[in-house]
N, C-alpha and C positions, 0 to 999 in steps of 0.2 A: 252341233249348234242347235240349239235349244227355244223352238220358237215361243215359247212361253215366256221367255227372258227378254222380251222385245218390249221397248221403253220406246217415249217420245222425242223426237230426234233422229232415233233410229233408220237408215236408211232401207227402201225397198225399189228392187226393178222389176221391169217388165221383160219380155221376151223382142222387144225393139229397140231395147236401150234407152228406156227413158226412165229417168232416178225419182223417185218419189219421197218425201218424207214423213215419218210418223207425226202426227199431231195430234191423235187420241187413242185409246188403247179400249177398250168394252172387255169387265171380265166377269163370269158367272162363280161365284164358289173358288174365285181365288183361280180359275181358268181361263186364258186367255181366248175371247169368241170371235171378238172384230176389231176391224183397225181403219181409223179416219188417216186419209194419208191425202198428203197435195203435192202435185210438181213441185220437185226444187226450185226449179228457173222460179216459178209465183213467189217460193218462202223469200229464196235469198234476194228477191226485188223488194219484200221491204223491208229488209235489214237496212239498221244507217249505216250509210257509203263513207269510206272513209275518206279521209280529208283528201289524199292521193288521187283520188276521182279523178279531179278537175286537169291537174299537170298530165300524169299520166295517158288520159284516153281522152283530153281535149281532141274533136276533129273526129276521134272514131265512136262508132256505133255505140248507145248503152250496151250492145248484147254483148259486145267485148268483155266491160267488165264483167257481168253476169254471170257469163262462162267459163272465166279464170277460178269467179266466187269459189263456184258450181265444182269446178275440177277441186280447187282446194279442201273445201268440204266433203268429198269423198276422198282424197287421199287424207287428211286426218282419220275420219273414220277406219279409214284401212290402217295407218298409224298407229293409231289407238286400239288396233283387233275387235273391233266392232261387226258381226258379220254384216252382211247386208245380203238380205233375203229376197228372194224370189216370189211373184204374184202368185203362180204357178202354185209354187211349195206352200204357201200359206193355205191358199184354198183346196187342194188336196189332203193337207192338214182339217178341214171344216173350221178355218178361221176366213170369217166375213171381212173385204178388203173394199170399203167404200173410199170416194171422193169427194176431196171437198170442194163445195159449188161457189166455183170463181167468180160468181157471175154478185158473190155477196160480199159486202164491207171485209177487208179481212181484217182482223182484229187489232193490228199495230197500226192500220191506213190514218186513226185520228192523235197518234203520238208522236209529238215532234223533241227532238236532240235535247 
C-alpha cells in the first residue's frame, strides 16, 4: 500500500480507534508531504441526512444516525479496497498529518438541499 496514492476521502486512523478523513493532500515535486484530515463523526454531520432520518431514529439520539453513517462509510471503503492508513505509518513515512480546526465554518455549514 502505497502512501503516495492517498487521495481525498481517503480514510486515516489512529492508534485509539478514531477514523479520520482526507480532506487535503500538500505535495512537493509530485511527493506526497502532508495531509489535512478531520474526524469522520465532524464530515459525515454535515453530509445531507437522508429523508429516512426522521422515521427511522425519530426519539433516538442524532449520534445514532452518525454512527451507522460512520460504520457505512468505512465498510464501502474496505468494499472498494481502499486502504486506510495508519497516523503512525504516515509520519514515520515524514508525511505531515495536521487537523482540521473545528472550532471554524466548515465549508458545506452555508449549503442547503
Amino acid at each position: 500500500m502505497s502512501m503516495q496514492q492517498i487521495v481525498a476521502n481517503d480514510l486515516v486512523h489512529d492508534e485509539y480507534g478514531n477514523y479520520y478523513q482526507v480532506v487535503g493532500t500538500q505535495t512537493d515535486e509530485e511527493k506526497l508531504t502532508a495531509l489535512e484530515v478531520s474526524n469522520l463523526y465532524f464530515e459525515i454531520s454535515f453530509q445531507t441526512a437522508s429523508e429516512e432520518l426522521d422515521d427511522t431514529y425519530k426519539g433516538q439520539p442524532v449520534g445514532n444516525y452518525l454512527q451507522e453513517q460512520l460504520n457505512n462509510y468505512i465498510e464501502a471503503m474496505e468494499r472498494n479496497n481502499r486502504p486506510i492508513y495508519a497516523i503512525r505509518d504516515l509520519m514515520v513515512n515524514q508525511i505531515t498529518v495536521y487537523a482540521v480546526d473545528i472550532t471554524k465554518p466548515h465549508p458545506k455549514s452555508n449549503q442547503t438541499s
